[in-house]
C-alpha positions as CSV (number, residue, x, y, z in Angstrom):
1,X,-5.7,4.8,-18.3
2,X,-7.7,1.6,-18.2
3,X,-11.2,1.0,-19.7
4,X,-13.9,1.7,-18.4
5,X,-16.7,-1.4,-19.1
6,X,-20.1,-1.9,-19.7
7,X,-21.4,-5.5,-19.4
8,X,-24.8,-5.7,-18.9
9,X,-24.6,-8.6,-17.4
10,X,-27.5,-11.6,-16.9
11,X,-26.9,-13.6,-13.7
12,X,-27.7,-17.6,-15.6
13,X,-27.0,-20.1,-12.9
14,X,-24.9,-20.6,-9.4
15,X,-21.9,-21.7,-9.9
16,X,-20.4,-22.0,-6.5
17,X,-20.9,-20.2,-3.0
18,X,-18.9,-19.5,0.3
19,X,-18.8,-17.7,3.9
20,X,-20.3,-14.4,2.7
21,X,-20.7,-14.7,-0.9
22,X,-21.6,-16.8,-3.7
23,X,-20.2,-17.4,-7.9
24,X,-22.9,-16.7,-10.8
25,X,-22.2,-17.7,-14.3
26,X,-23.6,-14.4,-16.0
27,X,-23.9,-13.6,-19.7
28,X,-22.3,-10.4,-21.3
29,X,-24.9,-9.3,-24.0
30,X,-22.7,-6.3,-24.9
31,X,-19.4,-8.8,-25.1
32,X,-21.2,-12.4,-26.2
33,X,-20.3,-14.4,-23.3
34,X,-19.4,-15.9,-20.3
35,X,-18.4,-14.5,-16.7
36,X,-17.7,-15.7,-13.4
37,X,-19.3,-12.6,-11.2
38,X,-18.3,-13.7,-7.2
39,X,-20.3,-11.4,-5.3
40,X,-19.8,-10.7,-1.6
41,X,-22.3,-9.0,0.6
42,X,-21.4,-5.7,1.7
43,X,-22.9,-6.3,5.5
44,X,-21.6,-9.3,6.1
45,X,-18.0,-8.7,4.7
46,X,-17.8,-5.4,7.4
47,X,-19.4,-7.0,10.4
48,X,-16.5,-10.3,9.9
49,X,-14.1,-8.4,9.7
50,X,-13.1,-9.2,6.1
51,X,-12.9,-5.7,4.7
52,X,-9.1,-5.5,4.1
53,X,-9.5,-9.4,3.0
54,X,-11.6,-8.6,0.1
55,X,-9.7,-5.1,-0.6
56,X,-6.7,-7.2,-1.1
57,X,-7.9,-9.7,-3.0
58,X,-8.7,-7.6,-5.7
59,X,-5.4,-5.1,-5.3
60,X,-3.8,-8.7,-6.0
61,X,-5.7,-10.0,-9.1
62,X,-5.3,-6.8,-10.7
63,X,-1.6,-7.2,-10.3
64,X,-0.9,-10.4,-11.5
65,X,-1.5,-11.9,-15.6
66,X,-0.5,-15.2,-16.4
67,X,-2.3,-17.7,-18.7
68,X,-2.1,-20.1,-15.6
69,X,-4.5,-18.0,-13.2
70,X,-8.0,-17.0,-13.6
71,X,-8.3,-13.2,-14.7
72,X,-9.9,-10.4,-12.8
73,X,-11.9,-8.4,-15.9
74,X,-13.4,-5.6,-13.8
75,X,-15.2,-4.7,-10.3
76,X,-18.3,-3.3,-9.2
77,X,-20.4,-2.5,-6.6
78,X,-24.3,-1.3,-5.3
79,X,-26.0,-1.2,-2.0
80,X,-25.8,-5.1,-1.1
81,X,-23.0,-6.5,-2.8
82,X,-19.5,-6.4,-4.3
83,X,-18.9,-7.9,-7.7
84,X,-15.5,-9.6,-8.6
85,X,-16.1,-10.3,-12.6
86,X,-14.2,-12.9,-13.2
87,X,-12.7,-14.7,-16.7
88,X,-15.3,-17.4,-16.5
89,X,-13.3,-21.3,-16.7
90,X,-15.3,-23.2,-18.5
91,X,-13.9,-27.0,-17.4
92,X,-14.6,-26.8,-14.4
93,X,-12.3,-28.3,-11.4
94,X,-9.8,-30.1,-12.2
95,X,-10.6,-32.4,-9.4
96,X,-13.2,-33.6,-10.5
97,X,-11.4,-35.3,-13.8
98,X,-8.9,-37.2,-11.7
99,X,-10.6,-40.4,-11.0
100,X,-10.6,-40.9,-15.3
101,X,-7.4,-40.9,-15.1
102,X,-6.2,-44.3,-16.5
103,X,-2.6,-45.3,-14.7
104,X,-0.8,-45.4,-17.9
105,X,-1.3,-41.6,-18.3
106,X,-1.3,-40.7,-15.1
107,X,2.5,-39.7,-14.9
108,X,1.8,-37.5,-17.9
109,X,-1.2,-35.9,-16.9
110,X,0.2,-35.0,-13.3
111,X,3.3,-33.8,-14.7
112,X,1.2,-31.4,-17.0
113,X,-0.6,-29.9,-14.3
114,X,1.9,-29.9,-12.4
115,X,4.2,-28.1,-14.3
116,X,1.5,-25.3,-15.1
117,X,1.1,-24.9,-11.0
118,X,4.8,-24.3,-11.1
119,X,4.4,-21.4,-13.9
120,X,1.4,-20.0,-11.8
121,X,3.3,-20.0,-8.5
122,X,6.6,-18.5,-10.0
123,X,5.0,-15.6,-11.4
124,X,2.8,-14.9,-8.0
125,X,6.3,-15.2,-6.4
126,X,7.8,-12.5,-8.0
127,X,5.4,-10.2,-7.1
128,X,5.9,-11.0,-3.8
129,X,2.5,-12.7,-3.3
130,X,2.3,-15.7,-1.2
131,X,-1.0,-17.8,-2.5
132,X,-1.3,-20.1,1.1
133,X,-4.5,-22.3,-0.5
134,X,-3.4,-24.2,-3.3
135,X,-5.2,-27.5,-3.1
136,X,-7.3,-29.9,-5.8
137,X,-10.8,-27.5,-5.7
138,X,-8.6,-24.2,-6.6
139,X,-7.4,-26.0,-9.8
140,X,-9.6,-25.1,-12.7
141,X,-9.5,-26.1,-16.2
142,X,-9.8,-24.0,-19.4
143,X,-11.6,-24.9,-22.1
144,X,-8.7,-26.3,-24.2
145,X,-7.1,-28.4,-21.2
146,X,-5.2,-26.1,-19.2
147,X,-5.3,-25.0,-15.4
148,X,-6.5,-21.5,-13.9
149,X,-5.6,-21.2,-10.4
150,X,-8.5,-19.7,-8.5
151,X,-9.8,-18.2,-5.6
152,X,-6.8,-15.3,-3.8
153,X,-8.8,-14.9,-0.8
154,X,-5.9,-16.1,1.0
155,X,-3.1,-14.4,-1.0
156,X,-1.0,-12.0,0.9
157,X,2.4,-9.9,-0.3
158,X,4.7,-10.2,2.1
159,X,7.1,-7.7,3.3
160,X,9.6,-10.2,5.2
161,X,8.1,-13.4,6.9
162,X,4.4,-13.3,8.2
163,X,2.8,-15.3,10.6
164,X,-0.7,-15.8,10.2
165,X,-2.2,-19.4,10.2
166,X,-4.4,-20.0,7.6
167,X,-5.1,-22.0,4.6
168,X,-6.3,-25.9,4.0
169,X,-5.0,-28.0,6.8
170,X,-3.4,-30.8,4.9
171,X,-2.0,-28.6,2.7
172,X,-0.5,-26.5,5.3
173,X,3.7,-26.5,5.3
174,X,5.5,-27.0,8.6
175,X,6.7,-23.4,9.3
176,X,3.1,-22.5,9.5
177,X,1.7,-24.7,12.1
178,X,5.3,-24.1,14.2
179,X,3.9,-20.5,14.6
180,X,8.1,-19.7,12.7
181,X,7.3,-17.2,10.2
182,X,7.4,-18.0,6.6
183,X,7.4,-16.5,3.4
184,X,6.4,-18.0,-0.3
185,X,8.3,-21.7,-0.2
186,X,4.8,-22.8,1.9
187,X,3.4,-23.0,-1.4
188,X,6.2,-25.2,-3.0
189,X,5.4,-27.2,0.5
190,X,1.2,-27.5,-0.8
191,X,2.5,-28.4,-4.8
192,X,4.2,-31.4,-3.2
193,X,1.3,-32.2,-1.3
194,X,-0.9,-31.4,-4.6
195,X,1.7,-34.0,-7.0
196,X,1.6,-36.6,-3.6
197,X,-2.6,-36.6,-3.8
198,X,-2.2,-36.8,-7.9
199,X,-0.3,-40.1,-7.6
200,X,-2.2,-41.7,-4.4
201,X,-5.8,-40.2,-4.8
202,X,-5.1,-38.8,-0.7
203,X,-2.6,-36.4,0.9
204,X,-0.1,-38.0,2.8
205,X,-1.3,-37.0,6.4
206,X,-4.8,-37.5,7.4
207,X,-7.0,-37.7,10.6
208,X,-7.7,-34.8,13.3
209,X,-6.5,-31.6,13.0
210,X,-4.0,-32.3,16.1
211,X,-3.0,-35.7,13.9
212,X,-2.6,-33.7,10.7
213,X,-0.5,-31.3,12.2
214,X,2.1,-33.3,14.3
215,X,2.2,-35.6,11.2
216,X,3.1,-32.6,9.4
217,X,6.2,-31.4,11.7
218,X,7.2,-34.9,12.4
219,X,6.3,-37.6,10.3
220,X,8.4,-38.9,7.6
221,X,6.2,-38.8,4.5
222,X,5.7,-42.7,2.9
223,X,6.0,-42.3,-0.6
224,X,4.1,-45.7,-2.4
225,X,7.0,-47.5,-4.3
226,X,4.1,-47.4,-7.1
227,X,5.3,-43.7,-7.2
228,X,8.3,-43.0,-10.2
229,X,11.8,-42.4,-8.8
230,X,12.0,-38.8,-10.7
231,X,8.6,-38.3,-9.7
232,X,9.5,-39.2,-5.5
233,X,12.6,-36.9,-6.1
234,X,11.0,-34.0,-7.4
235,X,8.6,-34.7,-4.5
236,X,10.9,-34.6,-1.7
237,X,12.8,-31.8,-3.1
238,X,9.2,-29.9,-2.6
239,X,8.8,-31.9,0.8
240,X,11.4,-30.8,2.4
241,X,10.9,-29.0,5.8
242,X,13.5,-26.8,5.8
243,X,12.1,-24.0,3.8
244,X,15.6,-22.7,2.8
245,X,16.2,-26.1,1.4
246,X,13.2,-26.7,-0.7
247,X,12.0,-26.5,-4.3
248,X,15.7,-25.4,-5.1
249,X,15.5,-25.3,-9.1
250,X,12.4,-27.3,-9.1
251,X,12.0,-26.5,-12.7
252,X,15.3,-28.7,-13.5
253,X,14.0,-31.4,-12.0
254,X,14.2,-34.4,-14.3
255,X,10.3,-35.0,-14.0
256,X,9.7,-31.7,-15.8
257,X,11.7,-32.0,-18.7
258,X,10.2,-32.2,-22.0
259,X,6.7,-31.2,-20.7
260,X,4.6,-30.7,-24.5
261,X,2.6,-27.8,-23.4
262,X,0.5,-27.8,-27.0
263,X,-1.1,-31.7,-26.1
264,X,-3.0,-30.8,-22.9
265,X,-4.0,-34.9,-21.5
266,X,-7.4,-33.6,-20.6
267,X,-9.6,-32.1,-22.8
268,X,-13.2,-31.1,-21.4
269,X,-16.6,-31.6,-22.7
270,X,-18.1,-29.0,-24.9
271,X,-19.7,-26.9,-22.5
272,X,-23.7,-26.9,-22.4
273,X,-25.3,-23.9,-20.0
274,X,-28.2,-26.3,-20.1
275,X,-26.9,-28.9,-17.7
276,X,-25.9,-25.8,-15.2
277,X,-28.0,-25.2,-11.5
278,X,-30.3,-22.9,-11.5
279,X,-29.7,-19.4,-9.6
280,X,-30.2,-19.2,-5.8
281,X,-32.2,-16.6,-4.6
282,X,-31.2,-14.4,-2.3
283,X,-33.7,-14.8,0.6
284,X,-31.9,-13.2,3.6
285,X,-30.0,-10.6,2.0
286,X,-28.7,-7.8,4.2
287,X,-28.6,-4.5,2.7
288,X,-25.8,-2.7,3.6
289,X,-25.5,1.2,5.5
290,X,-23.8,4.5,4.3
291,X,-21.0,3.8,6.6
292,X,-20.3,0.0,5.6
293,X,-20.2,1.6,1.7
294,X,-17.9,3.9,2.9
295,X,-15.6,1.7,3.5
296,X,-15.1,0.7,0.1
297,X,-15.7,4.1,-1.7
298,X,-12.2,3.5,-3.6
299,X,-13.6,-0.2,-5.1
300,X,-14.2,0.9,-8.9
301,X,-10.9,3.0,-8.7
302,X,-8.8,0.1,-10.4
303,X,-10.4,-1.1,-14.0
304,X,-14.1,0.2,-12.5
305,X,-16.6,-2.0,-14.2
306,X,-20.7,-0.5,-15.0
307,X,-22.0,-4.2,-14.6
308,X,-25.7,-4.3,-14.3
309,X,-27.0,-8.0,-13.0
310,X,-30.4,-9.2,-13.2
C-alpha cells in the first residue's frame, strides 16, 4: 500500500508554463523543501481533448524509477486544476549550459550526457514506453551534475507499432513522418540527433517543416570532420534509417567506454530561490463542472497526494 502524503505546499515562483498548464516551484513545510508542482486546468484539459493524455502521463511516471528521469512524488486535484508533484531539478536545463562548454571538454561532457540519455531511454524501453520528445529543453540537470529527463506528455506504451505523428520536428525519426508505424528505436533516432546538436550547436536538418521532413527521409546527414571518428560512428549507428538496423548494442560503442559516472563535467551553481520569477497569477482561470471532475474521479488512486497550495 503506498503512502498517503501531506505536503502543505507554498506555490514560490513560476518555473515554466505550456498549452493548458503551467510549473510552480513550491515549498514543502511538512518535508523542508523543494517541488516541481505542474498543474493543468481541469476545463481546458476536457474541452482539448487531452484527458487520456494527462491520465497517461501520470499512469507512466508512476511506473517508471530511474536516477536518470525526474520522479513523480504524488498527485492531486480540486475544482480548477490537476497537480503533478514533481522531484523538483534544481540545475535547471541542460541547454542552457552548453554554450560554456570549452572544445577541449566538449567530447567528455557530450559523452556524459549522453550516456545517462542512454540509461534513461533503456529503462523506459523495457517498460514498453516509447518517450517520442527527447530534445535539449527536456534535459534537466540535478544538483550534483546529472541529467533528469522531463516532461512524458508524449510518452506512450505501445502494444506493437503506433502511428501517431507527434513530437519535436527535427527530432522526429523517418518512420514517423513516412506515416510506417514505429515502435521505441524513434528515440535512438532523437539521441542521435541530441549527440549531432552537442557537437555542432544545430540539428542536422533545418528550414520549413516540408524542408525538415524530406531532409529527414532523404538527405544524407553531413557529419563536420571536426566531429571524432568514434563519436560519427556511434552517431550513424543511431542515424540509421532503417529502424531494425539502428542503435544495435549502442552501449558497446567505443565512444561510451570508460564513462566516470562519479566526475559529472558540469556542476551547477548553488541554487538561490532569490534569483527565481515571481508567481503568475491566474487571471482567466476556468473553473471546472461536476462532469469534467468526473472524468478524473480515479486521479488520487495511485500514490494520492493531500497537497494544499497557496
Amino acid at each position: 500500500m503506498l503512502p498517503y502524503v501531506t505536503l502543505e505546499l507554498q506555490d514560490i515562483a513560476t518555473i515554466g508554463s505550456g498549452s493548458f498548464g503551467r510549473v510552480d516551484l513550491a515549498w514543502s513545510n511538512v518535508k523542508g523543501q523543494y517541488y516541481a508542482v505542474k498543474k493543468c486546468n481541469i476545463h481546458q484539459v476536457v474541452e482539448e481533448g487531452r484527458v487520456e493524455y494527462v491520465k497517461r502521463e501520470k499512469e507512466l511516471l508512476f511506473s517508471i524509477s530511474s536516477p536518470f528521469i525526474v520522479e513523480l512524488i504524488c498527485v492531486h486535484m480540486d475544482r480548477v486544476n490537476l497537480y503533478f508533484v514533481m522531484e523538483f531539478v534544481h540545475g535547471g536545463e541542460l541547454i542552457n549550459y552548453l554554450d560554456d562548454i570549452s572544445e577541449e571538454n566538449l567530447n567528455e561532457t557530450a559523452r556524459f550526457y549522453a550516456m545517462e540519455v542512454v540509461c534513461a531511454l533503456q529503462h523506459i524501453h523495457s517498460k514498453g514506453i516509447a518517450y517520442r520528445d527527447l530534445k535539449p529543453e527536456n534535459l534537466l540537470l540535478s544538483i550534483d551534475g546529472h541529467v533528469k529527463l522531463s516532461d512524458f506528455g508524449l510518452a506512450k506504451r505501445l502494444r506493437g507499432k503506433t502511428y501517431t505523428i507527434c513530437g519535436t520536428m527535427e527530432y522526429m525519426a523517418p518512420e514517423i513522418i513516412m506515416k510506417k508505424g514505429y515502435g521505441v528505436k524513434v528515440d535512438w533516432w532523437s539521441l542521435g540527433i541530441l549527440i549531432f546538436e552537442l557537437f555542432t550547436g544545430t540539428p542536422p536538418f533545418c528550414g520549413d517543416n516540408d524542408e525538415i521532413c524530406n531532409a529527414i527521409c532523404n538527405v544524407s546527414i553531413d557529419i563536420p570532420q571536426s566531429v571524432p571518428d568514434n563519436v560519427r560512428t556511434a552517431m550513424l549507428s543511431l542515424l540509421n534509417r532503417d529502424p531494425s538496423q539502428r542503435a544495435l548494442n549502442i552501449t558497446d560503442q567505443k565512444w561510451f567506454e570508460n564513462v566516470d559516472w562519479e566526475k559529472p563535467p558540469i556542476i551547477p551553481a548553488e541554487f538561490d530561490v532569490n534569483r527565481m520569477p515571481p508567481v503568475v497569477k491566474d487571471t482567466n482561470v476556468k473553473d471546472s463542472i461536476q462532469r469534467e471532475r468526473d472524468l478524473f474521479a480515479d486521479w488520487d488512486e495511485i500514490f494520492p497526494c493531500e497537497a494544499s497550495t497557496a
